[in-house]
N, C-alpha and C positions, 0 to 999 in steps of 0.2 A: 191197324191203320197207321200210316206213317204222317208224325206228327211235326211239326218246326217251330222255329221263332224266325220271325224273319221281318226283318228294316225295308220300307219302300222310302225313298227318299225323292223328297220337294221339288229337287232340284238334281237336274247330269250335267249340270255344266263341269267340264272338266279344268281344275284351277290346278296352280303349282304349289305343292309342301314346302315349306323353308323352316330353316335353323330356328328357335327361340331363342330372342335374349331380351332379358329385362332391363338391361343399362342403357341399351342401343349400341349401335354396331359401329364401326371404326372407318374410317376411310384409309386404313392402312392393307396395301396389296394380301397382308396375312393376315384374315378374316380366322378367329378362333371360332370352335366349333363344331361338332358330330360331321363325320364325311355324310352322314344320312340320316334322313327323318322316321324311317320305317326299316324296322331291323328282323329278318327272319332266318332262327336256326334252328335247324333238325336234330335231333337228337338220336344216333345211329344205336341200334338196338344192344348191341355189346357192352355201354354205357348205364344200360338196367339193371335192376336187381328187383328180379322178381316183378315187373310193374315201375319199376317207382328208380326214384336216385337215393344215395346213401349224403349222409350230411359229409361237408366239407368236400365233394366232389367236383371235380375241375368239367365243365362242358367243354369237349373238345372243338377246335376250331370256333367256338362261341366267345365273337370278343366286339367290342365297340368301342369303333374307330374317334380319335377327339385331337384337334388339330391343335395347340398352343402355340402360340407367335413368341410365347416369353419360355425359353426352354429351362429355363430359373424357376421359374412357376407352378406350384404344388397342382396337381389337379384332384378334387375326389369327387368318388361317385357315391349316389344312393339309390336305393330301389323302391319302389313303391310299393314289391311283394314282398313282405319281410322271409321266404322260403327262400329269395334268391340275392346274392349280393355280387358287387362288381369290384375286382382289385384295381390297386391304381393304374395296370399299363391295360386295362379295361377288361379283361378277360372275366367270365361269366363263370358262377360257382353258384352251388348249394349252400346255404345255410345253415337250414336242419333237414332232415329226412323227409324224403318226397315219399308218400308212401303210392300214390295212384299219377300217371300221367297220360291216361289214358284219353282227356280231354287238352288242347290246345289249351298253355299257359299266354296268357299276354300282360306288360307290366312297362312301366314307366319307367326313364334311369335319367337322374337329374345330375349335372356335373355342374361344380360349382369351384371359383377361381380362388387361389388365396390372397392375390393381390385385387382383385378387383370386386366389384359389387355382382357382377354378371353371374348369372345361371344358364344353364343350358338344356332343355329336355330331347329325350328320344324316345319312342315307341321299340319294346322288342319281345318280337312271339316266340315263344316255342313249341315243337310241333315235334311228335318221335316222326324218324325216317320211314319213308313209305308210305304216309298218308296222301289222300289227293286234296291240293288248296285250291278251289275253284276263286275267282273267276278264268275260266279258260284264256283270255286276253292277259292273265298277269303272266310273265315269264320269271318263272323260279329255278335262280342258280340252283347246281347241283347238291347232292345233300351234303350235310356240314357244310355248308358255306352260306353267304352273304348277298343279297343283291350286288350288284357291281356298282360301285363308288360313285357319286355321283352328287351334284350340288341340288340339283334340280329333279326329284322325281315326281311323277306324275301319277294322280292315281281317279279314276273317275270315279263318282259318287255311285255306290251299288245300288240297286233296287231293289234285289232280292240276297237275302245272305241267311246259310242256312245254318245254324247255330249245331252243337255237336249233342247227338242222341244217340241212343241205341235203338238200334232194330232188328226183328226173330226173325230168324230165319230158317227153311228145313222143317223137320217132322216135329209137333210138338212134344212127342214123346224122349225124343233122344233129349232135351233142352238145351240145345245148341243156338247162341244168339251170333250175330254179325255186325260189328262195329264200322258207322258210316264215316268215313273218313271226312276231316276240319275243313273250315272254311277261311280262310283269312280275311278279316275283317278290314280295310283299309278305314284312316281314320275321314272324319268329317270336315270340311273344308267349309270355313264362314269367312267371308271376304268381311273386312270393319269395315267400321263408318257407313253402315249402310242406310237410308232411307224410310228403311219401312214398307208400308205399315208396318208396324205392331201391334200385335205380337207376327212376328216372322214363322212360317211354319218351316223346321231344315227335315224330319224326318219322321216316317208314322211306323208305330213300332205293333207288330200283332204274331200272336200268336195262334195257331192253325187247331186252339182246341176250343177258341170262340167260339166256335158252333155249337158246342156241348153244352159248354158251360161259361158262364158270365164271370169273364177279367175283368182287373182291374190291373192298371196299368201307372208305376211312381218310377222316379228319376231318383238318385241320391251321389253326394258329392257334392265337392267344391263346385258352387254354381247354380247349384238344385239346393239343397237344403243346408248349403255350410258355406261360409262369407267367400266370396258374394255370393250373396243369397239371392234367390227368383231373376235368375240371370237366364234361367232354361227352365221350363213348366212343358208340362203333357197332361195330356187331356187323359183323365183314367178309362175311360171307356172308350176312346176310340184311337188313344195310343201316340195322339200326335203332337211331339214333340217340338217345341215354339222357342225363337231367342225374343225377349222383351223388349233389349233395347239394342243399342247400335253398341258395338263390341271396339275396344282400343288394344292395337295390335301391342301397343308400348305400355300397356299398362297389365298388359295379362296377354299372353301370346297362345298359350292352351287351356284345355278343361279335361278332366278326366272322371267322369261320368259312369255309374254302374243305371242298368236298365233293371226293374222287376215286373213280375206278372204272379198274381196271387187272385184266388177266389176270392166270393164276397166274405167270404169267414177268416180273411187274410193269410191260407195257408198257400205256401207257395207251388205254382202248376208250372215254373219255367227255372231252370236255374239260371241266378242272371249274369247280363251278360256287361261287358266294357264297351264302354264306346266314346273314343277320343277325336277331342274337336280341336280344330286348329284354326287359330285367324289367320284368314289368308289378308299378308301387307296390304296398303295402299301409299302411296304417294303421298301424306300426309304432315310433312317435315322436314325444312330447311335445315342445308347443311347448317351449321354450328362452330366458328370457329373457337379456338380455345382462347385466344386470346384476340382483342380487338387491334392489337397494334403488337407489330414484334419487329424485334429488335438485331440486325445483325452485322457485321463486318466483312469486306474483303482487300487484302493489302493493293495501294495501287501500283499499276503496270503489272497488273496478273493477268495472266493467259487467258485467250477465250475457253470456256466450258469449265475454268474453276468456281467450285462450289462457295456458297455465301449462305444460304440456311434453309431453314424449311418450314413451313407453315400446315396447320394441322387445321383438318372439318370434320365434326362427327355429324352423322344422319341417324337419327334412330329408328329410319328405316330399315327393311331387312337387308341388312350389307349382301345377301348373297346374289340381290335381285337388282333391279334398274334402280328400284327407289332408293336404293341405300349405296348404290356406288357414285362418288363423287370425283369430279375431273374440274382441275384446277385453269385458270388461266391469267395472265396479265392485262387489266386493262389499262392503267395509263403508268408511264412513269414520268417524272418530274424533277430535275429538268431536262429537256431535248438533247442534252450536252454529252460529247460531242454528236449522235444521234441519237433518234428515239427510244430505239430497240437496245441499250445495252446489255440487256439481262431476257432470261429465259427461265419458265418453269417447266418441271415435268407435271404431265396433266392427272398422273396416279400418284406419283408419294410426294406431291406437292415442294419437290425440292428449287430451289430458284439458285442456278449457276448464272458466270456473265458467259454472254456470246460474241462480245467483242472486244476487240482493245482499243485502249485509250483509256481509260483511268486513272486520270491524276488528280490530286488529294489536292493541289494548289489550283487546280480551276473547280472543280466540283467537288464538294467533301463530304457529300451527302446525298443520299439518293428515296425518291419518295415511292412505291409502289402503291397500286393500288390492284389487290387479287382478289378473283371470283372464285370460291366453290359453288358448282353446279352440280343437282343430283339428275340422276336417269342419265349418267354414263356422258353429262357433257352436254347432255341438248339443251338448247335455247327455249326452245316449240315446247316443249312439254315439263323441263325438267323444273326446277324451284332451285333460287343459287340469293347466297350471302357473301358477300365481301370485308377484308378486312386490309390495314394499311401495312407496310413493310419499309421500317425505316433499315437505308444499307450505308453503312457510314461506313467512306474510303478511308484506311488508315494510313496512316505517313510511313514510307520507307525512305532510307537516307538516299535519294536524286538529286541531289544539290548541295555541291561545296560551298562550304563557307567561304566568302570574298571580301578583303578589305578594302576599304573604301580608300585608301590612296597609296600609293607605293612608296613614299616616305614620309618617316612622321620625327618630329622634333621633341626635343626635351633636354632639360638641364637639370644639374643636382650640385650642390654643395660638398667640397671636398670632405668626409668621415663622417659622411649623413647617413645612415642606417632606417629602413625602414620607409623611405620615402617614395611617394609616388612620381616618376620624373614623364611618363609619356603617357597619355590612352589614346589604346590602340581601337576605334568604331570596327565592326565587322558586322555584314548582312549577309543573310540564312533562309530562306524562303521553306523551309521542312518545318514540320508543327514546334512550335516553340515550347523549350524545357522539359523536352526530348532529347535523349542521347543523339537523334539524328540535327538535333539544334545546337546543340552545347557546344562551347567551340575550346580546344586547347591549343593552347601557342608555344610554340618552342623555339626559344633560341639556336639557331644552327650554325651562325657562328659570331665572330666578334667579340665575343667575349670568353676568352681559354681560365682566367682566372675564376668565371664565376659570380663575376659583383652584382649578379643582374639576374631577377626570375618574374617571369609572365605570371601574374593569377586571373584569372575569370572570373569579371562580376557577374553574380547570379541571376541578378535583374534581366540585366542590360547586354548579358553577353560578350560585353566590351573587355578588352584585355588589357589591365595593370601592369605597365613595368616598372616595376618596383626594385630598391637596393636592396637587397641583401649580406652585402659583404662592402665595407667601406673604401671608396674610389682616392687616392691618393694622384694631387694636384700635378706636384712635381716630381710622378711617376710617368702617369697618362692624362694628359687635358682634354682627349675627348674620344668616342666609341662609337664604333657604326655595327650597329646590329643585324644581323641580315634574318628574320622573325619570319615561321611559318603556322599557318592556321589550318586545324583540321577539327573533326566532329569526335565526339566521343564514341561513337559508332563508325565500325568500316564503310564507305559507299559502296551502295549496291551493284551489282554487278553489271558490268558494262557503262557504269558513268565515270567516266574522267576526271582527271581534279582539273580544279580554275587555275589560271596563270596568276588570276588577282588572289591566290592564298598564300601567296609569299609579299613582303615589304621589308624596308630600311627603315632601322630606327637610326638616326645620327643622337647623338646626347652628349652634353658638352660639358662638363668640371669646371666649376666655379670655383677658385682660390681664397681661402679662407686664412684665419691666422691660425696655427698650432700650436699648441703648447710642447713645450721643450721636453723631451724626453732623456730619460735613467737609462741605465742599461739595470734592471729589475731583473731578481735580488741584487746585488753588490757582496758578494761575499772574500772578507780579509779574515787571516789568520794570526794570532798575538797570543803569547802564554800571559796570564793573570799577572796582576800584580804590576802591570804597565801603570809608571806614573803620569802624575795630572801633564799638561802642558806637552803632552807625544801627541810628532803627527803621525795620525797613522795611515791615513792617503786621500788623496785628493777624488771627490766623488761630483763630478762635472756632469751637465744634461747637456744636449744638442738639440740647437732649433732645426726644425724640418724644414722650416723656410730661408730654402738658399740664396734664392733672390731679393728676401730683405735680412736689413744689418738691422738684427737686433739686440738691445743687449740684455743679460740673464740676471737675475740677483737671486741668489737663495737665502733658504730661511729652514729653522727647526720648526718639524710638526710633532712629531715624538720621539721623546726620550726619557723613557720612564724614569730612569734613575739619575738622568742631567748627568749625565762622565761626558757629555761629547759636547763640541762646537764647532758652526760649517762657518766657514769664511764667508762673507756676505758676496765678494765677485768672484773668487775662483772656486768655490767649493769645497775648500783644504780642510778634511777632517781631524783635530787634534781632540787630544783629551782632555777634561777639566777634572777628572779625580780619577783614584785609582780603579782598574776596575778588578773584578773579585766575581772569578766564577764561582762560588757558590751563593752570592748575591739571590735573592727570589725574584729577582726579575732577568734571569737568566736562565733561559728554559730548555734543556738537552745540549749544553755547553753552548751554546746562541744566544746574544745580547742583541734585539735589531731595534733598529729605530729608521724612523722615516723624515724627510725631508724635501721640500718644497722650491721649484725651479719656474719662475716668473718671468715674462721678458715682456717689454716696452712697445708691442701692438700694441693697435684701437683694433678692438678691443685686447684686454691685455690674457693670456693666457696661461696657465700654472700646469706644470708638470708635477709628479710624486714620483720620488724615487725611494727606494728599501735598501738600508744598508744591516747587513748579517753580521757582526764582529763573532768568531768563532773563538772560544776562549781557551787555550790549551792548560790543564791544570799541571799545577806545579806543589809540591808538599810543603802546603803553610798551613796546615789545621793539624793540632795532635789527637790522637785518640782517646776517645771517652769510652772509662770501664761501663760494662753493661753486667747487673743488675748494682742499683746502688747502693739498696740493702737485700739480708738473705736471711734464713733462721738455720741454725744447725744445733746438731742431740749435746750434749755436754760431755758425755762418752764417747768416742772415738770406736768404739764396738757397740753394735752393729756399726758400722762404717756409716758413716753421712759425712757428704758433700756437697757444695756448691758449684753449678757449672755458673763459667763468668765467660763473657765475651767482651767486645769493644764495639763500637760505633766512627767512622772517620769520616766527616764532610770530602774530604778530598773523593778523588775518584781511582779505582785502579793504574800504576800499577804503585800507588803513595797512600794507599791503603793496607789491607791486607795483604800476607797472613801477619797475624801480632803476636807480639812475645810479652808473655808476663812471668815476671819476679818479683820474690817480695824483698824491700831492699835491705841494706843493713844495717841502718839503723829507723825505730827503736828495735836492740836486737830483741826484745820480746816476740816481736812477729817471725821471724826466723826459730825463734825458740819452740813456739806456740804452734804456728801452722807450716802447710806446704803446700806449695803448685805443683799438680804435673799438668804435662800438655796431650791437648786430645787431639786437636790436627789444628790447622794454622788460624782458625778462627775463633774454637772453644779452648778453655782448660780447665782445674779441675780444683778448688780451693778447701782444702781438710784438715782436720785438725792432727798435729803432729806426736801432742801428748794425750796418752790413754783419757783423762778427766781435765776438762774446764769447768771454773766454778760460773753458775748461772748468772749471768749479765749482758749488757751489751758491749760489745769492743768493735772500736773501728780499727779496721787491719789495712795497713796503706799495700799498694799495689803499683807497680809499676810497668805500663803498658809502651811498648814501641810500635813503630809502623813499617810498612818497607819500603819507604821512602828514602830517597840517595840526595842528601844524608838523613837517616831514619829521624823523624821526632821521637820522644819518651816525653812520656805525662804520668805524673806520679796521682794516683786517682786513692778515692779511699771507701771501701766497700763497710757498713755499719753491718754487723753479723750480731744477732740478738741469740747468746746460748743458753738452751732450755733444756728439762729433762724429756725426755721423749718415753713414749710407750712403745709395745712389743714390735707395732709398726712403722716406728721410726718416725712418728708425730710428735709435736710439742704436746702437751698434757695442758688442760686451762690451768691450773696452777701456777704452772712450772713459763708458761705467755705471760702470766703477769706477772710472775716476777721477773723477767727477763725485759720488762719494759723498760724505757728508760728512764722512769721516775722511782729512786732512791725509797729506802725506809723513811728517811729523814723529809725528803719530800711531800712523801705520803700522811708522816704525821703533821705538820707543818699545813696540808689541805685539811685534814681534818679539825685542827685548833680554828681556822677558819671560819668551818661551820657551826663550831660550838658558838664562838662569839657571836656572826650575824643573829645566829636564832637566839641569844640570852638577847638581843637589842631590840628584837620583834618582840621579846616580852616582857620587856622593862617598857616598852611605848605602849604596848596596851596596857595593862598596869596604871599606867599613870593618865591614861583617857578614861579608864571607867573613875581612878579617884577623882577628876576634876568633876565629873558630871555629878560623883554624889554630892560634893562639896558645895554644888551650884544649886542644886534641892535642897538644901539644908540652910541656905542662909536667907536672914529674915528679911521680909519686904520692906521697903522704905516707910509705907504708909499702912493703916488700920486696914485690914483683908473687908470689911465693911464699908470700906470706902471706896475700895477700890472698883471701878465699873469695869474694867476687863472684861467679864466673867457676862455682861448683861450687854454690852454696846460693842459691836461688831461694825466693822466699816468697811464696806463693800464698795466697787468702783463704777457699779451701775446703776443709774436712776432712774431707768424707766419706766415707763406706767405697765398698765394691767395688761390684761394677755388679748384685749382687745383695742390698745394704744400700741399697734408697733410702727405708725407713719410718724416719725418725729419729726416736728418744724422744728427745726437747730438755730434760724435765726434769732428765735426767743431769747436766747441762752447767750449770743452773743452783745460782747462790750460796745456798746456806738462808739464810731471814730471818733464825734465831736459831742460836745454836750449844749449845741446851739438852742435845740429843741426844749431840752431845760429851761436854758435860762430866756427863751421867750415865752415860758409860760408863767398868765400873771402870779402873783402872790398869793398864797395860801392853794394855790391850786397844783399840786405834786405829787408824783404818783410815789407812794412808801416804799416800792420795791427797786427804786433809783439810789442811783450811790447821791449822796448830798455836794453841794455846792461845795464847798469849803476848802480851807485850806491845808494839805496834808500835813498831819504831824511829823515831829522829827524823832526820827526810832535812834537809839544809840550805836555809835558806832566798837567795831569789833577792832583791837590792834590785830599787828602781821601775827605777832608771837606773844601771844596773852600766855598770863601765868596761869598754871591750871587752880590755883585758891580764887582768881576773877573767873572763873567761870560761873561759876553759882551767884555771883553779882549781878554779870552781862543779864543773865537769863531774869533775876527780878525786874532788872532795869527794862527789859523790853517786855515782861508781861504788864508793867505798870502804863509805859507806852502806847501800848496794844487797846488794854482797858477803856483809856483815857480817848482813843481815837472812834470818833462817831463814823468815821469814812472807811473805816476796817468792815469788811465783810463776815459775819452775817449781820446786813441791816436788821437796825431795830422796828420791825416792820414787818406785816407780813408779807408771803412770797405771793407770785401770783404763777403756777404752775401749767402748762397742755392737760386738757382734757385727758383724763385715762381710761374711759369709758365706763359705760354703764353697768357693767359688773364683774365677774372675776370669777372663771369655772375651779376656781381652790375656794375652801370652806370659809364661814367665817372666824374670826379669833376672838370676836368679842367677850366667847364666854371663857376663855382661857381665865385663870386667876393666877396672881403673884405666887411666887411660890415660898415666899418668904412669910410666917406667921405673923399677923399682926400687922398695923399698918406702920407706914418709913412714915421718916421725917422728913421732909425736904428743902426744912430750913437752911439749911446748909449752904442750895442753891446762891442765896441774896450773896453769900461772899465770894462768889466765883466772879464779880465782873459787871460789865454792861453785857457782855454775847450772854452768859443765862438768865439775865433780868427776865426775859418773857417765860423762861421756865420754873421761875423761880414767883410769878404772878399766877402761872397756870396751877402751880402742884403746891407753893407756899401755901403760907399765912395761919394765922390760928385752926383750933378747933372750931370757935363756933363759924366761922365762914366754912 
């Protein structure tokens, strides 16, 4: 019995397939994307092997078409059947080895962009050649090929589709079967956004062995059992397949679905089958422009139909359908000037050209659009449209000369003024400002051949500076007519004219000033040296520039470094006050210059400087000084040693060199002793003439000439210190010192020197250690028990404890008056005051006492002393500041005398009244 699987479907409405994309679609005329939604290739049987395809095998003429607008743009594909894959210029291939293809393959191939987010799906069957693909109404190119290219295919929903089986055929005994040829499955078409109810029934899925035995009927796939999940349910028993909810074309454009059918024990009765659903658009989504406001330029006085920019809408509905094709248009522009309509778009790639002339930047500088994108191809009636602004800002080309504002303009300047601004020049420019079509340059074009005179451009203002440059001379030219033209930094554009107003007269007038009297700078005279004081040597006169007044000059020195010169105060007359002498230091490459000063009697009064060069020609007045002044040579004459000697001459060539030396004749020892020869005219060669000289110094005189007419001779004298030398013709240290200039006699004479200082450094110490022992050895004046030295220290500070360091110092001081005293009654006195009374008289000391009254003086004033009650320390006690409450040091109390036994200190009573109290405290007998 011949068995099937077979789809009845809900719904025949016949709807249109479109492209997939998940970003949404472009409103650019190049819509990317598969030429076709359903793709079917046959597979010609020479292509087999055995049944089946071998791995990596090319399907001929199997390939899928993909349109990219960006031909930059990576495309790849993927398959959904991992047996088959797609290269990049689409062509269809094996994977791995096909081993049976004896059933209609169907698979999905998903191309995805590398600059964009977009995806794109296609459906593609394969089928071997020769099979029959019902439904009879579908027309199937011939084999190996493609449906024919198309945006829009249509396929209606099937009702009956008979899935691939095999079927006997013939005798049972031979076992000969017969394979019923495929059916092509078109996919399912769900319109979004639909209504409902739900669940929606799109298709009931049965198979023809129901009758036998009890299916059960499951869905599986994205949609069915894998996110999104419960998007499509079937009823297991009666096959029919339900969408849940309302479907979003932009949010998921396909489904790709396998169907099963399995008994109740779940083994499978059908193998299953594919079945791909597709949202069919709706009109669901306004175009989108990219930006709300854009932004663009066109130069003015451009041509009608030059381009100005373009404005972009995407619809994310299907670009290949009504709902996703958008058409642009102008609705207002603003402002009316000089008509309404200046500009045009195109209604597909949204570009906006002008369509007429008149565009100028100085009446209109900006232009406001306002643009609609409309989807469904432009209609009003049906389609959904967004608008966005377009700002067109006219740019400035140079159509307008610069024109000055009056055809002559005035100015004066001060005659050797430099730098000065004498005229501005106003200039107006109607082109956008600080712009090279604004900026204006000015050129003198005539009137002035010398030059004194250059245009600059204020930056601000535009305005044109004539300015000096080069100083105008009164009673040269008193006054200059400029003939000045104004142009842009930029050429004018083509077909405008220049203005008449870009040319003007500058007139500018010389104002006469007072000059200072000018030099003829440098001054240069010629004079050989040696010119005496009181020479004139020429007169150095300035001239006033101003010929039409009489003025008169008085000069004066400014410098003259070495004072040789004086200028006559009314003519100028240069004489000399000393000699002068080129090789002076202040004559520098035979030039002596000095400067002076030319004054004249204008208001104001003005000074000239003039430079006078005296050039000094040399003459031969300097003699030659020998060069080295001293040498060292061997004392043996074998090995050969010599001195090279030269000379030195202030003068200059030709009273200089070459020089001649000789040595003269007398003392004849030097003749004896040594010889010259000459080496060329500036060295020669000074050696000893006998085999051995004893080791010494000798000065050997020397006598140099110059070649000056007539030569100098300078008798010169070289110090030659002769030593014994080593193998290398060096002096030896020995043989240096004694060649020094200091004698035996000398020598011994330094050293008796140091014997003595040092016997004096030790006869002085010597006699400091005997005085000190002599000063330890001699006996005290007084009984070593008497003496308190040793027990009474006197220290210079008396301040309290360590917690008294705020001293009142007034305590301590003497009152001015002793008023307070003496108005206090009788008997009533404080003991620690000096007493009333009247001072005693101490004796007096003469200028030049004899030293035996010394020891007199001294009882007479301790007697003095004693006897004065007004002598301090009062007899009395003292009355001291607080020292505070105690003393972080120990106490002393227990300390004891360190003396055995106890003192006497009777003694006290005969020192005086000052230790009567000591002498009460520590006196008096034993039994007190």
């Amino acid at each position: 019995m011949q068995t099937g699987f077979v789809i009845a479907l809900a719904c025949a409405l016949v709807v249109e397939t479109s492209l997939v994309s998940r970003g949404g679609p472009t409103a650019d005329p190049c819509r990317p994307g598969f030429s076709q939604s359903f793709y079917i290739v046959f597979i010609s049987q020479n292509v087999l092997q055995g049944g089946g395809i071998l791995k990596n095998t090319l399907l001929p003429s199997g390939r899928v078409t993909f349109e990219s607008c960006c031909r930059s743009e990576r495309i790849s594909f993927e398959s959904s059947d991992p047996k088959f894959g797609v290269h990049p210029d689409g062509s269809l291939y094996a994977e791995r080895d096909v081993a049976n293809l004896s059933e209609p393959v169907q698979f999905m191939v998903t191309a995805r962009g590398s600059k964009e987010s977009h995806i794109w799906e296609t459906t593609v069957k394969l089928a071997i050649a020769g099979h029959s693909l019902p439904p009879p109404d579908l027309q199937i190119a011939r084999e190996a090929s493609f449906y024919p290219r198309s945006h829009h295919n249509h396929y209606p929903n099937p009702r009956l589709i008979a899935f691939p089986r095999r079927h006997q055929r013939g005798s049972s005994t031979n076992g000969l079967h017969r394979q019923k040829r495929d059916w092509v499955i078109p996919p399912i078409n769900v319109p979004e956004n639909s209504r409902g109810p739900f669940p929606q029934m799109l298709v009931r899925i049965r198979s023809d062995q129901d009758k036998e035995i009890e299916i059960r009927y499951s869905i599986t796939g994205a949609g069915a059992d894998q996110p999104p999940s419960d998007v499509y349910i079937i009823d297991p028993i009666t096959g029919k397949m339900s969408v849940t909810k309302p479907l979003d074309r932009e949010d998921r454009a396909s489904y790709h679905l396998r169907a099963h059918a399995v008994d109740i024990n779940g083994n499978q009765m059908e193998p299953p089958i594919d079945l791909y659903i597709y949202v069919i658009d709706m009109n669901d989504n306004r175009p989108e422009f990219k930006n709300q406001v854009y932004n663009g330029s066109v130069p003015e006085g451009s041509k009608p139909g030059t381009s100005v920019m373009r404005v972009t809408a995407f619809d994310a509905d299907d670009s290949t359908m009504p709902n996703g094709l958008v058409h642009y248009r102008i609705l207002n522009q603003s402002p009316h000037t000089p008509i309404p309509n200046m500009f045009t778009i195109n209604g597909v790639t949204g570009e906006i050209s002008s369509i007429a002339a008149g565009l100028d930047r100085e009446k209109v500088s900006q232009y406001t659009l306002i643009v609609q994108a409309t989807d469904m191809e432009g209609s009003l009636n049906f389609g959904l449209s967004n608008t966005a602004t377009a700002l067109i800002t006219i740019t400035d080309i140079n159509d307008n000369p610069p024109e000055l504002d009056a055809k002559t303009f005035l100015g004066e300047v001060p005659e050797n003024a430099v730098g000065v601004v004498v005229a501005n020049l106003t200039v107006r420019d109607r082109d956008q400002p600080h712009t090279p079509n604004w900026n204006a340059v000015y050129r003198i074009v005539s009137g002035d051949p010398m030059g004194h005179f250059t245009i600059r451009t204020d930056e601000i203002s535009n305005d044109g500076r004539v300015t000096v440059v080069k100083p105008v001379d009164y009673e040269k030219n008193g006054a200059f007519m400029l003939n000045v033209v104004v142009s842009n930094q930029a050429h004018l554009s083509s077909g405008i004219p220049s203005s008449l107003s870009s040319t003007a007269g500058v007139t500018i007038t010389v104002l006469d000033v007072n000059e200072a009297p000018v030099f003829s700078n440098p001054k240069i005279i010629r004079f050989e040296e040696g010119v005496p004081s009181d020479t004139t040597l020429t007169v150095f006169a300035a001239q006033d520039p101003d010929h039409y007044l009489q003025h008169t000059v008085r000069y004066s020195k400014l410098s003259d470094p070495a004072n040789w010169l004086r200028i006559n105060r009314t003519n100028g007359q240069i004489t000399t006050m000393a000699v002068l002498d080129r090789e002076s230091p202040y004559v520098k490459s035979n030039v002596y210059e000095a400067t002076f000063l030319a004054v004249d009697n204008g208001s104001p009064s003005a000074t000239g400087t003039g430079t006078l060069q005296i050039y000094l020609i040399d003459v031969n007045d300097n003699v030659p000084v020998l060069v080295p002044r001293e040498a060292q040579l061997c004392e043996r004459s074998r090995p050969i040693s010599r001195i090279n000697i030269t000379a030195s001459d202030a003068d200059s060539d030709p009273n200089a060199g070459p020089y001649v030396f000789e040595l003269p004749s007398f003392p004849q020892s030097a003749r004896r002793n040594w010889t010259i020869s000459r080496i060329n005219g500036e060295y020669a060669q000074l050696r000893l003439k006998i085999p051995y000289l004893e080791t010494g110094v000798y000065r050997v005189p020397i006598l140099v000439s110059d070649s000056g007419n007539p030569p100098l001779t300078n008798r010169s004298m070289i110090r030659v210190k002769v030593c014994p030398c080593d193998e290398h013709g060096d002096c030896t240290t020995v043989g240096a010192v004694a060649s020094a200039s200091l004698g035996t006699g000398a020598i011994i004479a330094i050293l008796i020197c140091i014997i003595i200082l040092l016997s004096m450094v030790l006869f002085f110490v010597m006699w400091m250690k005997r005085r000190e022992k002599e000063r330890q050895t001699k006996p005290l004046l007084i009984d070593p028990e008497d003496d308190v030295r040793d027990n009474i220290l006197k220290y210079d500070e008396e301040g309290g404890g360590e917690e008294d360091q705020d001293y009142d110092l007034s305590q301590l001081q003497q009152p001015d008056t002793l008023d307070h005293m003496i108005s206090k009654s009788v008997g009533v006195r404080r003991v620690d005051e000096r007493p009333v009374v009247p001072e005693s008289q101490y004796p007096t000391r003469n200028a030049l006492p004899h030293p035996g009254d010394i020891g007199e003086f001294i009882i007479d004033g301790l007697r003095a002393a004693d006897n004065d009650p007004t002598a301090p320390p009062y007899d009395s006690l003292l009355v001291f500041d607080y020292e505070g409450s105690g003393s972080t040091a120990g106490s002393v109390s227990s300390l004891d005398s360190s003396s055995s036994g106890e003192q006497d200190y009777d003694y006290l009573n005969d020192w005086g009244p000052r230790f009567k109290k000591l002498a009460d405290l520590y006196g008096g007998s034993e039994e007190d």
